[in-house]
Every structure is written in C-alpha cells, then in structure tokens.
N, CA, C, O and CB atoms as a CASP TS submission, in Angstrom:
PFRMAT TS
TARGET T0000
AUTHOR 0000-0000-0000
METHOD Language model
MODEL 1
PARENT N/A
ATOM      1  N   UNK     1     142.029 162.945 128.711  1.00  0.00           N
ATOM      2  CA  UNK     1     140.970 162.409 127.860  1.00  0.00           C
ATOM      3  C   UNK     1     139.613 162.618 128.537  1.00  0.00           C
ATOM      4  O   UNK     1     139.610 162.480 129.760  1.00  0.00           O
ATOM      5  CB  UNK     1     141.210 160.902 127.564  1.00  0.00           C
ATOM      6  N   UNK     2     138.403 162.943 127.905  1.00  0.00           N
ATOM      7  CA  UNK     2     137.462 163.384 128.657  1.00  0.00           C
ATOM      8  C   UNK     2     136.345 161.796 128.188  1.00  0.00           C
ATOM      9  O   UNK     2     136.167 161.227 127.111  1.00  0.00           O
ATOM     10  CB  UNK     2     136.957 165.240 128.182  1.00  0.00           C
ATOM     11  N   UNK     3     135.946 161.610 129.218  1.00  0.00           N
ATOM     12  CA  UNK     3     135.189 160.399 129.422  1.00  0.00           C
ATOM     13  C   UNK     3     133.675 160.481 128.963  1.00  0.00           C
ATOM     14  O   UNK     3     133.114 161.569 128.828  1.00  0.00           O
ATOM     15  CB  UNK     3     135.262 160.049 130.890  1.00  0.00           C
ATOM     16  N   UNK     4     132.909 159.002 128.679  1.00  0.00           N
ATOM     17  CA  UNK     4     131.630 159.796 128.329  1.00  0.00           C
ATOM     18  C   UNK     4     130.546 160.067 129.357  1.00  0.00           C
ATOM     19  O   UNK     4     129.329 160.251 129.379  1.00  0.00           O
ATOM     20  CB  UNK     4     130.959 159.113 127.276  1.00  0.00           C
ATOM     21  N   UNK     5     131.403 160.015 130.058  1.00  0.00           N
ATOM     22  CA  UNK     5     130.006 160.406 131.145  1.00  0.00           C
ATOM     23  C   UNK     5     130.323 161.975 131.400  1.00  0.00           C
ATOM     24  O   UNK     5     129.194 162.407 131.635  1.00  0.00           O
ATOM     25  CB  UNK     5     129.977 159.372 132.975  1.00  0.00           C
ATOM     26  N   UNK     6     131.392 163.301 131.506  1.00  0.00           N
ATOM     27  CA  UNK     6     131.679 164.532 131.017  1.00  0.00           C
ATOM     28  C   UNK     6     131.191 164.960 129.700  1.00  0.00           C
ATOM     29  O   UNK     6     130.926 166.157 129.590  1.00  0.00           O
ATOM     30  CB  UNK     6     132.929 164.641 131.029  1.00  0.00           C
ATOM     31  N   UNK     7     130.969 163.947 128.343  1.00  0.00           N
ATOM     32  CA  UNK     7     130.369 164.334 127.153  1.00  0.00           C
ATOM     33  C   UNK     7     129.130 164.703 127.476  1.00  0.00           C
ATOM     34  O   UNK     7     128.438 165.336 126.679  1.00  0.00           O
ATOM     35  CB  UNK     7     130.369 163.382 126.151  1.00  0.00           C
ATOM     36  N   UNK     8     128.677 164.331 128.753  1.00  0.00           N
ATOM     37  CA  UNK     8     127.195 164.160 128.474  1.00  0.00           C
ATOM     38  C   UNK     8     126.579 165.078 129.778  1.00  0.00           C
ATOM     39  O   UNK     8     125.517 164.857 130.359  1.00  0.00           O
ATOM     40  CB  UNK     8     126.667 162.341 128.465  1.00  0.00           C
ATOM     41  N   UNK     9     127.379 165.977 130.016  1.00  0.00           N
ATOM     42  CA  UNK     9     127.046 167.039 131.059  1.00  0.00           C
ATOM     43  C   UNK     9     127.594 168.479 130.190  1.00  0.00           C
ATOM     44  O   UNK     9     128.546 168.526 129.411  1.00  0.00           O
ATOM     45  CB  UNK     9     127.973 166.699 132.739  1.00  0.00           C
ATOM     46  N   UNK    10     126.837 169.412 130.519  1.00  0.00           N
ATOM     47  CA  UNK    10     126.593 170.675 128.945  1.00  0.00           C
ATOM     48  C   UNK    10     126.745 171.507 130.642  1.00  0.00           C
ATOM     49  O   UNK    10     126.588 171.023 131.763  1.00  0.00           O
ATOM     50  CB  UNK    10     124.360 170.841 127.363  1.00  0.00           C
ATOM     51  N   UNK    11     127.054 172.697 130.276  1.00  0.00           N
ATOM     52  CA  UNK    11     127.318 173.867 131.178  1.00  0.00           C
ATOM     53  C   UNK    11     125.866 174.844 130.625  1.00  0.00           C
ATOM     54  O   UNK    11     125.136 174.387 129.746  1.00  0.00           O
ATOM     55  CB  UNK    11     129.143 174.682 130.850  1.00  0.00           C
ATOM     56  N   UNK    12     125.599 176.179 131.255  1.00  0.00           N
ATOM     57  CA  UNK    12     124.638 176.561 130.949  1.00  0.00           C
ATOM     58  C   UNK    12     124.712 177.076 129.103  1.00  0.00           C
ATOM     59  O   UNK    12     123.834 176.843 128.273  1.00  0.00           O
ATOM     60  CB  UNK    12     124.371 177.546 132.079  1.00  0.00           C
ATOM     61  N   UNK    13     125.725 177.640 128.918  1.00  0.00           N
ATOM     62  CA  UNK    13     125.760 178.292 127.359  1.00  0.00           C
ATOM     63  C   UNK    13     125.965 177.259 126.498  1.00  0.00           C
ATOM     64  O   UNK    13     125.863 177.534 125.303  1.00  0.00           O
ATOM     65  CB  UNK    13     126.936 179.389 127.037  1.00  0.00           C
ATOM     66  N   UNK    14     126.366 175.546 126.963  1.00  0.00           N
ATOM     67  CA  UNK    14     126.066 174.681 125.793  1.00  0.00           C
ATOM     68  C   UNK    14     124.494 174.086 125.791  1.00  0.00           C
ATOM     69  O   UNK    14     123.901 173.572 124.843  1.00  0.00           O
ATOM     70  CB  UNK    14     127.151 173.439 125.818  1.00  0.00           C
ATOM     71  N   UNK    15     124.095 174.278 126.915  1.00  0.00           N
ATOM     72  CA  UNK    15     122.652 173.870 127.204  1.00  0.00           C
ATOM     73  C   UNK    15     121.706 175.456 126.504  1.00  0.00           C
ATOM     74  O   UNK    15     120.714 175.125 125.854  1.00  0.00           O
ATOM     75  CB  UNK    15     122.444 173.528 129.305  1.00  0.00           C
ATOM     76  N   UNK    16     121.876 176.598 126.571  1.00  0.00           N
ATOM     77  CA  UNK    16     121.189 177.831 125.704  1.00  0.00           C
ATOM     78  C   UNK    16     121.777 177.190 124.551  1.00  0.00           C
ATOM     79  O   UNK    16     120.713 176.681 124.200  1.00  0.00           O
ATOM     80  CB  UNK    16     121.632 179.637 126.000  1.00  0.00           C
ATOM     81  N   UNK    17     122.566 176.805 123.701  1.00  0.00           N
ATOM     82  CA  UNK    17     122.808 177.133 122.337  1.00  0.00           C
ATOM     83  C   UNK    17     122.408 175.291 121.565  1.00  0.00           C
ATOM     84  O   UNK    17     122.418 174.945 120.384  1.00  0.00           O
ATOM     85  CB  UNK    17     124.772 177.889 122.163  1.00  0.00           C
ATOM     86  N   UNK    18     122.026 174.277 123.128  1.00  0.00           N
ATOM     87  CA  UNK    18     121.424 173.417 122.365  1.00  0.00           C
ATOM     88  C   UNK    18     119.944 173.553 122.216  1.00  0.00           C
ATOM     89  O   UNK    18     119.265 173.045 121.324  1.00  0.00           O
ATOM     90  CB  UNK    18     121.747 172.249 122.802  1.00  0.00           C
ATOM     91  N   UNK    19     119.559 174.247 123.130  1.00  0.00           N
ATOM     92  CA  UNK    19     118.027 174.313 123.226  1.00  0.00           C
ATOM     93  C   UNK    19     117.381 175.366 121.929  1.00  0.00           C
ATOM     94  O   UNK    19     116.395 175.121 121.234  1.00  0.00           O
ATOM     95  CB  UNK    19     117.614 174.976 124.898  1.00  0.00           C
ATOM     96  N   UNK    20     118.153 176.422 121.873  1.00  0.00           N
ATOM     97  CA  UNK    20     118.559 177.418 121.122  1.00  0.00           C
ATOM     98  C   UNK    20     117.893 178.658 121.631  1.00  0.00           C
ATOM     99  O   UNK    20     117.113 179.324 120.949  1.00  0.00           O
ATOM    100  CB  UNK    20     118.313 177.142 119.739  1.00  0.00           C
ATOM    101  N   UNK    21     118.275 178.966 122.999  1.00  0.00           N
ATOM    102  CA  UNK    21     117.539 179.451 123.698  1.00  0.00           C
ATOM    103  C   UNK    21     118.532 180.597 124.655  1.00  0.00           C
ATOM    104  O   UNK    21     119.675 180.284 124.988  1.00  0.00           O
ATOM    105  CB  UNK    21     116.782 178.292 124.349  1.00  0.00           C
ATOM    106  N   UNK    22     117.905 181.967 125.036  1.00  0.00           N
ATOM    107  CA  UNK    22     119.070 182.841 125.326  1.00  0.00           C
ATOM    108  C   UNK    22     119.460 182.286 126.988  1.00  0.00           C
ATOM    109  O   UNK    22     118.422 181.949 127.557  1.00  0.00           O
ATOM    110  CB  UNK    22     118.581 184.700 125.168  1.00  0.00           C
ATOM    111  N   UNK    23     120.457 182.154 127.692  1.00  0.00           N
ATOM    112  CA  UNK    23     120.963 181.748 128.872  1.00  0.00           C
ATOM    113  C   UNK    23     120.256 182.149 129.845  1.00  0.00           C
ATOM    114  O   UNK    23     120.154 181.505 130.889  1.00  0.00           O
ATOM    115  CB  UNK    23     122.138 182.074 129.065  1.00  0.00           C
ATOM    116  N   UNK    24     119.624 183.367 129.608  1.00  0.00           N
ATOM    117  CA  UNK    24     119.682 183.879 131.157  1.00  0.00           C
ATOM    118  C   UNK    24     117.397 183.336 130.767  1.00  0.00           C
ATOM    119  O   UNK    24     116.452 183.500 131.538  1.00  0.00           O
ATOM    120  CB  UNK    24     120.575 186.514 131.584  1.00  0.00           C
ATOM    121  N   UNK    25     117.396 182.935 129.806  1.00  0.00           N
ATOM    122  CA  UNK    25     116.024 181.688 130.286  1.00  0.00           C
ATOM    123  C   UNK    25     116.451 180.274 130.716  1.00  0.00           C
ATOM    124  O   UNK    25     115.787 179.411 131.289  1.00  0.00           O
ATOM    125  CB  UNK    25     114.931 181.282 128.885  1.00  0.00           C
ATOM    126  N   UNK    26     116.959 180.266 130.549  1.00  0.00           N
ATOM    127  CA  UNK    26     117.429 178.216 131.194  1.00  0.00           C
ATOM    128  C   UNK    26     117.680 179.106 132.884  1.00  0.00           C
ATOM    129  O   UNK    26     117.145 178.497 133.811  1.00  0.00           O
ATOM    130  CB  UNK    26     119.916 176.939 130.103  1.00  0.00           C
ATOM    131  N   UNK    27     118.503 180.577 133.332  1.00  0.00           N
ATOM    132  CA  UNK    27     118.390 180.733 134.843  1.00  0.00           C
ATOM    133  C   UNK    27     117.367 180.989 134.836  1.00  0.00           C
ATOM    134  O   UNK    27     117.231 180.967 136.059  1.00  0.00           O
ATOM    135  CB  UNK    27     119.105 181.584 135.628  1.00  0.00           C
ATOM    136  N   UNK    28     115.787 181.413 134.246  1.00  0.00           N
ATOM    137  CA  UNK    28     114.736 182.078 134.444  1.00  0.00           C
ATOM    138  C   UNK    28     114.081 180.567 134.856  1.00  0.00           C
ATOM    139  O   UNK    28     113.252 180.530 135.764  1.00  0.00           O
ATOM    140  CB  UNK    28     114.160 183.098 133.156  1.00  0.00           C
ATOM    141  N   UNK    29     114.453 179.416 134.206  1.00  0.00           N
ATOM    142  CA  UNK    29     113.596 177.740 134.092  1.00  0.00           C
ATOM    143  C   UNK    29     114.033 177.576 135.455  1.00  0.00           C
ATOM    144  O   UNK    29     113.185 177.461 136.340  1.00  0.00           O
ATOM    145  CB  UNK    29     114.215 176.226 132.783  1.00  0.00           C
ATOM    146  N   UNK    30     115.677 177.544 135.810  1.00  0.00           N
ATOM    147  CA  UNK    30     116.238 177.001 136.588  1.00  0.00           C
ATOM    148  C   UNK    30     115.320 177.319 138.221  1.00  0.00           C
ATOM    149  O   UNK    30     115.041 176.508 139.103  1.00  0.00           O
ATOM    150  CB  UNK    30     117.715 177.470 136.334  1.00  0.00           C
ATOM    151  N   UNK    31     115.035 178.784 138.146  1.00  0.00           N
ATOM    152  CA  UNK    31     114.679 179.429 139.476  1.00  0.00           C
ATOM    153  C   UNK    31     113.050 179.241 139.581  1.00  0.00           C
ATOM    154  O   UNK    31     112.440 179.383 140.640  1.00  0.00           O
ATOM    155  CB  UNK    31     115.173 181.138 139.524  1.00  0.00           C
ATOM    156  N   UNK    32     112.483 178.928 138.426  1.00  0.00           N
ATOM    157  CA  UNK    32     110.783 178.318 138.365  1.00  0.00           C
ATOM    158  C   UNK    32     111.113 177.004 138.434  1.00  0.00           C
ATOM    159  O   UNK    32     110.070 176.465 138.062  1.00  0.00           O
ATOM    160  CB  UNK    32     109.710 178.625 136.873  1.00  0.00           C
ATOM    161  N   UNK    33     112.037 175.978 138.716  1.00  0.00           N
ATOM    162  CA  UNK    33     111.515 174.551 138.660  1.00  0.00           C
ATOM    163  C   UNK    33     111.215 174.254 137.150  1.00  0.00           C
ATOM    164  O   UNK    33     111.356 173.140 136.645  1.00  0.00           O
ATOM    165  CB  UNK    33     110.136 174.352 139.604  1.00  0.00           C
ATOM    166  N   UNK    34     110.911 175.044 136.681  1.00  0.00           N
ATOM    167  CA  UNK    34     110.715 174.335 134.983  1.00  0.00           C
ATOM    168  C   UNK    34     111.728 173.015 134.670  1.00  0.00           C
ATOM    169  O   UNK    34     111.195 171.951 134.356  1.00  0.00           O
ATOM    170  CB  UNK    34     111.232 175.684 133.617  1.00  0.00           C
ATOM    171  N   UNK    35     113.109 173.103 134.757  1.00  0.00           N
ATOM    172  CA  UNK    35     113.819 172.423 133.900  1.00  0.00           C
ATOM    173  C   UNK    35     114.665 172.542 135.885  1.00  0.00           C
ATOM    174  O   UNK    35     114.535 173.335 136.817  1.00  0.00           O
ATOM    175  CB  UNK    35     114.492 173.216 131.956  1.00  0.00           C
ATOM    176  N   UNK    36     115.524 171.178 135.637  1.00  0.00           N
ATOM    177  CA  UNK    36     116.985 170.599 136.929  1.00  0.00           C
ATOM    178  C   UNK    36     118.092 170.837 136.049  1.00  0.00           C
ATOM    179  O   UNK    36     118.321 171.027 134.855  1.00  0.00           O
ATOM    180  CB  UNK    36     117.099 168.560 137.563  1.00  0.00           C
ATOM    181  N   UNK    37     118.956 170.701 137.664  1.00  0.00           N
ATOM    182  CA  UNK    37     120.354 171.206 136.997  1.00  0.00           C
ATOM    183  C   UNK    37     121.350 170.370 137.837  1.00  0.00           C
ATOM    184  O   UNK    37     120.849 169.690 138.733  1.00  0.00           O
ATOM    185  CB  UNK    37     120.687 173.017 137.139  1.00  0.00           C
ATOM    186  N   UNK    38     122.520 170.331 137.692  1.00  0.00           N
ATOM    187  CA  UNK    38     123.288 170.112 138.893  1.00  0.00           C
ATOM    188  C   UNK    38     124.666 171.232 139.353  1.00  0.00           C
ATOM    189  O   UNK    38     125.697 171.295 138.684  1.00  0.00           O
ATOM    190  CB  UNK    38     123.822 168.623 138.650  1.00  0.00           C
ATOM    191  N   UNK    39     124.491 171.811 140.239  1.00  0.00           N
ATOM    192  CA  UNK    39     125.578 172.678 140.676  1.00  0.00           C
ATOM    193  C   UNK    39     126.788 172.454 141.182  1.00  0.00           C
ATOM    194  O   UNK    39     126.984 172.310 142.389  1.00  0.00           O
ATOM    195  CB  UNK    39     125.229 173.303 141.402  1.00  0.00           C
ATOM    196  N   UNK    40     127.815 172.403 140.170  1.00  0.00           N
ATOM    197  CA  UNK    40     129.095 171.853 140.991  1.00  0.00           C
ATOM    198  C   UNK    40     130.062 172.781 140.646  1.00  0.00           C
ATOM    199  O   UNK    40     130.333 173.180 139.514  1.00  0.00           O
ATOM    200  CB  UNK    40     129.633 170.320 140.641  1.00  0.00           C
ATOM    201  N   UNK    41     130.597 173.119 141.768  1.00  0.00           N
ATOM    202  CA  UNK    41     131.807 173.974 142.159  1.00  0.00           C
ATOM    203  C   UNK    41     130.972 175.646 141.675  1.00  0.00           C
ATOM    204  O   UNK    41     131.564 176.512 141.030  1.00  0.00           O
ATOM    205  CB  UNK    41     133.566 173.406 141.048  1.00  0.00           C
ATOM    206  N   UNK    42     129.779 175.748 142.085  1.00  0.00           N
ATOM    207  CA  UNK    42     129.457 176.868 141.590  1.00  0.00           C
ATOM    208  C   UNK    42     129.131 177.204 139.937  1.00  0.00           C
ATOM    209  O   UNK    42     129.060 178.340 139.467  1.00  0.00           O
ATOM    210  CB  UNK    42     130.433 177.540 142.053  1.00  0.00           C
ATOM    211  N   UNK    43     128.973 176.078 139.270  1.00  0.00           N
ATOM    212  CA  UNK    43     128.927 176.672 137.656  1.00  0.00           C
ATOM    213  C   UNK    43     127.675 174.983 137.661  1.00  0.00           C
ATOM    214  O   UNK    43     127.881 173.931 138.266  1.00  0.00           O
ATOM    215  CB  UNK    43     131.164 176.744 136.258  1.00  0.00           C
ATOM    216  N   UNK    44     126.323 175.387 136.651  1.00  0.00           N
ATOM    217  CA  UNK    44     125.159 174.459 136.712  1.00  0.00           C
ATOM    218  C   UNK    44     125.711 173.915 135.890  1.00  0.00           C
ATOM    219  O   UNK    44     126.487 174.484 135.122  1.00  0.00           O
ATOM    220  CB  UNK    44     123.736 174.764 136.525  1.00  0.00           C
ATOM    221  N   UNK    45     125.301 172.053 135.841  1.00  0.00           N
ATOM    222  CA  UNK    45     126.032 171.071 134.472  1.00  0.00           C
ATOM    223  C   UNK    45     124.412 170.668 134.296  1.00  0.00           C
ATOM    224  O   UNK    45     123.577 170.764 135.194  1.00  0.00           O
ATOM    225  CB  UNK    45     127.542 169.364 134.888  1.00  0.00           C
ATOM    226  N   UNK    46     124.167 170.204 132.957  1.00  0.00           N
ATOM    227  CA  UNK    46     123.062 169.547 132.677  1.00  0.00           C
ATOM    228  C   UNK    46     123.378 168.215 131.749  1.00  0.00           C
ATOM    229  O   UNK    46     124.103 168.102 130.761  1.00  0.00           O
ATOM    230  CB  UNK    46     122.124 170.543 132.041  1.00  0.00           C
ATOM    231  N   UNK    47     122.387 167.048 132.587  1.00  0.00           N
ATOM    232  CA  UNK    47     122.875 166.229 131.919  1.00  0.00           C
ATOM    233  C   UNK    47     121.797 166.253 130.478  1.00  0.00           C
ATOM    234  O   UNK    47     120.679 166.767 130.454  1.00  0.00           O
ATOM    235  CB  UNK    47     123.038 164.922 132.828  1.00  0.00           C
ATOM    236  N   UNK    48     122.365 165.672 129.531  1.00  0.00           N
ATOM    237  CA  UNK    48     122.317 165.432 127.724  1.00  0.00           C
ATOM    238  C   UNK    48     120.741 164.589 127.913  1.00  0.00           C
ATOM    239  O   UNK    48     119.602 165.001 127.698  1.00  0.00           O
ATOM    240  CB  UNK    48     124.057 164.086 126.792  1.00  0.00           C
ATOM    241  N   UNK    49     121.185 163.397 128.353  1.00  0.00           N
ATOM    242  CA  UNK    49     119.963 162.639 128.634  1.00  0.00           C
ATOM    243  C   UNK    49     118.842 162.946 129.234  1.00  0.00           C
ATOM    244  O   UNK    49     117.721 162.974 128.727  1.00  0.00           O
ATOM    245  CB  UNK    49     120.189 161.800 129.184  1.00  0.00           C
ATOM    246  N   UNK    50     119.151 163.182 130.346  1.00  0.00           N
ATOM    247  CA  UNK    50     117.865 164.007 131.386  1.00  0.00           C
ATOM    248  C   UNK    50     117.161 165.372 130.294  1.00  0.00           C
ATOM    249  O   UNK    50     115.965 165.259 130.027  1.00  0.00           O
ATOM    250  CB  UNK    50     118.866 164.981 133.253  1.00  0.00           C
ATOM    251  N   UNK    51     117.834 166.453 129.780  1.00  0.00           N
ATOM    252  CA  UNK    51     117.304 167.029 129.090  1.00  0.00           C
ATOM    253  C   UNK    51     116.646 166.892 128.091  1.00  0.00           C
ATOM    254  O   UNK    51     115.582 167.439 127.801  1.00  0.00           O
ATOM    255  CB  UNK    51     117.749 167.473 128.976  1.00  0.00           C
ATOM    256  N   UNK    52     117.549 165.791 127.233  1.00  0.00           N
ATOM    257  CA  UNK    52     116.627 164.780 125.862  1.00  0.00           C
ATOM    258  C   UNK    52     115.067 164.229 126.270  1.00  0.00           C
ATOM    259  O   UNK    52     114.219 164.176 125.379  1.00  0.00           O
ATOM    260  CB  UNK    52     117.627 163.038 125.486  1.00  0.00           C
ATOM    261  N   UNK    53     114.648 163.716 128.023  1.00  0.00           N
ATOM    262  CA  UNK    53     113.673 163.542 127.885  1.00  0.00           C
ATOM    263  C   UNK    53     112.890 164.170 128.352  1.00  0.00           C
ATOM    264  O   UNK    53     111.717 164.023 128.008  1.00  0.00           O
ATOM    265  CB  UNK    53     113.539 162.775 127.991  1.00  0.00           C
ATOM    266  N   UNK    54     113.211 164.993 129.196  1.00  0.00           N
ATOM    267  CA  UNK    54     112.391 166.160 129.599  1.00  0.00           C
ATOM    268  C   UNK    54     111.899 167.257 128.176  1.00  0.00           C
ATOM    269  O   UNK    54     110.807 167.822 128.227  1.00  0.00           O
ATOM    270  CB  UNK    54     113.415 167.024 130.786  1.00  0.00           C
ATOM    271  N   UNK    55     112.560 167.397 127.320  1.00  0.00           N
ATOM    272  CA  UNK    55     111.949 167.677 125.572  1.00  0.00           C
ATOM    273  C   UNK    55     111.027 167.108 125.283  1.00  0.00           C
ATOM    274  O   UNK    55     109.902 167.599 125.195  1.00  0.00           O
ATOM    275  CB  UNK    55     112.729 167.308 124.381  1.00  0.00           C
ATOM    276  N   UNK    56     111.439 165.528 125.003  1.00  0.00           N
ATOM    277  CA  UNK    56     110.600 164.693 124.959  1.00  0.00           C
ATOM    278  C   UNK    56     108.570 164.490 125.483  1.00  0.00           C
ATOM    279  O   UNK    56     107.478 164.360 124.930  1.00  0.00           O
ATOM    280  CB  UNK    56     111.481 164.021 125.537  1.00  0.00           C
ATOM    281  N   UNK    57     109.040 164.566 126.580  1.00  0.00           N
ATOM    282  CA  UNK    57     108.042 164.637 127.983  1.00  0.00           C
ATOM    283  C   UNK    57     106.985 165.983 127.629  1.00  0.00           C
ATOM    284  O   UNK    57     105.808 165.954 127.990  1.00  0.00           O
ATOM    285  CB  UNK    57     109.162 165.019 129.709  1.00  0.00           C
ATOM    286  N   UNK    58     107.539 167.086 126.923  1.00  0.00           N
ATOM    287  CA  UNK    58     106.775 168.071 126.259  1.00  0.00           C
ATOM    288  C   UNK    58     106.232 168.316 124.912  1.00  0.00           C
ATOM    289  O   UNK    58     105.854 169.363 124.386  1.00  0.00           O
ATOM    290  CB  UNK    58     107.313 168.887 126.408  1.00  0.00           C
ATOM    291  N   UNK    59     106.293 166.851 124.388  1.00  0.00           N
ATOM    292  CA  UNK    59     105.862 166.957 123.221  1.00  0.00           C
ATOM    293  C   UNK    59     104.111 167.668 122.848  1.00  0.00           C
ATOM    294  O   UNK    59     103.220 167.739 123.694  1.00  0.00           O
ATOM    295  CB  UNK    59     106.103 165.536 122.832  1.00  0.00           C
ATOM    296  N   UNK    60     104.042 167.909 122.071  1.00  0.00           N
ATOM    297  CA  UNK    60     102.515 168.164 122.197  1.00  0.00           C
ATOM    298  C   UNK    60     101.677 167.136 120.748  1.00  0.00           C
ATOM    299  O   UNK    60     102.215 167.227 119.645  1.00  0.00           O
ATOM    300  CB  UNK    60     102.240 170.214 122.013  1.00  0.00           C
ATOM    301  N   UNK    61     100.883 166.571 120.837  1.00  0.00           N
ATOM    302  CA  UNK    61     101.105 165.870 120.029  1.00  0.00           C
ATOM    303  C   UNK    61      99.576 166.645 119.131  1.00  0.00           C
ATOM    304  O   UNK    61      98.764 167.345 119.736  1.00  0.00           O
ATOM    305  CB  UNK    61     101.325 164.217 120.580  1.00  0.00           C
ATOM    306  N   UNK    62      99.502 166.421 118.098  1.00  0.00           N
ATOM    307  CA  UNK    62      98.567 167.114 116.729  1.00  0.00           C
ATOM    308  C   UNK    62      97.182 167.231 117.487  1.00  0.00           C
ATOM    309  O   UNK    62      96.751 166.107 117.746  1.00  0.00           O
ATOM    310  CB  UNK    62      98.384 165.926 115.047  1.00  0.00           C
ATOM    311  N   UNK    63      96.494 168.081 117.848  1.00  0.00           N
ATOM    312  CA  UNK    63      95.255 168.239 117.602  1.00  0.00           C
ATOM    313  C   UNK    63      94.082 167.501 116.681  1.00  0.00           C
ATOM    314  O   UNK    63      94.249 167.408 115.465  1.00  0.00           O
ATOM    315  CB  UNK    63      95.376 169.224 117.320  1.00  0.00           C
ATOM    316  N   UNK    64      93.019 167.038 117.255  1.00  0.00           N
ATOM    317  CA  UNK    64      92.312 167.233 115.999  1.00  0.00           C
ATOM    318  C   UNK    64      91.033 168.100 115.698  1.00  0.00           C
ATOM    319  O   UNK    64      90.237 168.362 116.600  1.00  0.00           O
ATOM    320  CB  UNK    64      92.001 166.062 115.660  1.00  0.00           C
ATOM    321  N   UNK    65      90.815 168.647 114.087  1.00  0.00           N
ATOM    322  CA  UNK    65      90.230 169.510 113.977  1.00  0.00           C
ATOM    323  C   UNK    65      89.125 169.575 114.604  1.00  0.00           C
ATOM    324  O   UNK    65      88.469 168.683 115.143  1.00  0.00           O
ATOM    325  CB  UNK    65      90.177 169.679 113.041  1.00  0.00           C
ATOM    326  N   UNK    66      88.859 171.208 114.466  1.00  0.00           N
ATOM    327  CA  UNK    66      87.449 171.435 115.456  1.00  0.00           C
ATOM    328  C   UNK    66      86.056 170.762 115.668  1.00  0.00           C
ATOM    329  O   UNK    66      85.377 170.528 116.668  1.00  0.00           O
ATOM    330  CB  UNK    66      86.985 172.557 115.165  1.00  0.00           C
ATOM    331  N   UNK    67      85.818 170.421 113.588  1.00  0.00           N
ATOM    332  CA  UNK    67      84.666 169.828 113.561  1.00  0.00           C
ATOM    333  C   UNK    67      84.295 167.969 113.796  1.00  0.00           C
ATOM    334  O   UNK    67      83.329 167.213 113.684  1.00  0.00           O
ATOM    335  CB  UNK    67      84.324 170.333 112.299  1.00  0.00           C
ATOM    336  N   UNK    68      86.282 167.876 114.317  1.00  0.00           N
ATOM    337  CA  UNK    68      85.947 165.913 114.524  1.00  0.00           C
ATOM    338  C   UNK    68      86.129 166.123 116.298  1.00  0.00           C
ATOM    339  O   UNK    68      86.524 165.140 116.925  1.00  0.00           O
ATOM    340  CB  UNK    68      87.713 164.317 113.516  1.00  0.00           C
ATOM    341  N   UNK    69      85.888 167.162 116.907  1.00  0.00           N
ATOM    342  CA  UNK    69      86.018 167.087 118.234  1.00  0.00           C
ATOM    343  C   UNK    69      84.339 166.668 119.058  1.00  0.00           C
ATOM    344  O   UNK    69      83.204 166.837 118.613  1.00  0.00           O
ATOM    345  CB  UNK    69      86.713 168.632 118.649  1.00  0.00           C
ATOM    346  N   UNK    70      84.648 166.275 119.950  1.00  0.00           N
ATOM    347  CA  UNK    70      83.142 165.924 120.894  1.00  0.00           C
ATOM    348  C   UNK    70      82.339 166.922 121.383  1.00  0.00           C
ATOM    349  O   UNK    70      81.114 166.882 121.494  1.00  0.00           O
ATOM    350  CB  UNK    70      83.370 165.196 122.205  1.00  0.00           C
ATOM    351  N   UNK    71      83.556 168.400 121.858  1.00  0.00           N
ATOM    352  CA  UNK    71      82.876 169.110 122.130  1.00  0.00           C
ATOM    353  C   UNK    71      82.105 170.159 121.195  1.00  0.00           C
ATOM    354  O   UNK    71      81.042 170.616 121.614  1.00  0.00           O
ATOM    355  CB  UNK    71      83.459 169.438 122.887  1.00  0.00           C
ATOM    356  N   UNK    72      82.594 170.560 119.948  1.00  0.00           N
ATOM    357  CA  UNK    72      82.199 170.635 118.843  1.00  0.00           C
ATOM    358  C   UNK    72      80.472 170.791 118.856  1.00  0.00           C
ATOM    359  O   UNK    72      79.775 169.788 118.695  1.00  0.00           O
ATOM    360  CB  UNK    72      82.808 169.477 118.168  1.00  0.00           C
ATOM    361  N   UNK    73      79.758 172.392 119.099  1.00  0.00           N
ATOM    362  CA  UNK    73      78.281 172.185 118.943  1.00  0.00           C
ATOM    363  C   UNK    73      78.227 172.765 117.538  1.00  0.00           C
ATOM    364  O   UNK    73      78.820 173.791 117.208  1.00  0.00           O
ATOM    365  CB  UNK    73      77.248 172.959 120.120  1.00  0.00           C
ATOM    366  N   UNK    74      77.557 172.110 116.832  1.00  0.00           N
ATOM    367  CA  UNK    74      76.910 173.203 115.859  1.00  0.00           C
ATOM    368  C   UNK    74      75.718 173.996 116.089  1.00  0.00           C
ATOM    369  O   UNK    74      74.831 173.666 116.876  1.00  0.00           O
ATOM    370  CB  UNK    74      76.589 172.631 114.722  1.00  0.00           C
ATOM    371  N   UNK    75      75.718 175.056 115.381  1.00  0.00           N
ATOM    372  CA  UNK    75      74.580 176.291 116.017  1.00  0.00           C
ATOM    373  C   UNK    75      73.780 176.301 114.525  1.00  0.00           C
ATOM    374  O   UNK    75      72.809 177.037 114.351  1.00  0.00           O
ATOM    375  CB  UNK    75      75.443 178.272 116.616  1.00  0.00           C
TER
END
C-alpha cells in the first residue's frame, strides 16, 4: 500500500508532465538552482507541496495600465 507521504513525492517525468514542461528543463532548473529536488538512490523525487508553493511564490500579479502608473510622463 503506498502511503501519503510517497503520494506526495513525483519523480522527474511526473513533475515535467505536472508542470507541463519537457524533463530535461526541470534538469536545466535543477542545475541553475531555479527549482529543489531530493536525490534518492540516484533518481530526483519532488515533493507535491514544496512545488505547489514555489508556483505559487511566482505568481505575477496584474499590472496596472500605463496611464494609472506614477511613472507615466506625458509629452
């Protein structure tokens, strides 16, 4: 029976196909520090959570338009 704390660790190709992203960029993140991992027995696990907020953590949130900005000169 697999426990939930194994539900919640993704290998690299369930971590590319949740992100929706090709594998060998999650090793391109992995080797820039972009994104953590954990290496066990030689194959990277990622945990579900840790990744959920590190998404999170990159949100970008709406702009606002040019002409309600401060820096905004008119000519």
């Amino acid at each position: 029976m697999i426990s939930s704390h194994q539900k919640r660790l993704m290998d690299i190709i369930e971590l590319a196909s949740y992100l929706r992203l090709n594998k060998q960029t999650i090793y391109n993140w992995l080797h820039q520090g972009k994104i953590s991992g954990i290496k066990m027995g030689g194959v990277w696990r990622f945990d579900r959570d840790a990744v959920d907020l590190w998404l999170r953590e990159r949100v970008v949130q709406k702009r606002k338009p040019l002409e309600d900005r401060k820096e905004f000169i008119r000519r």
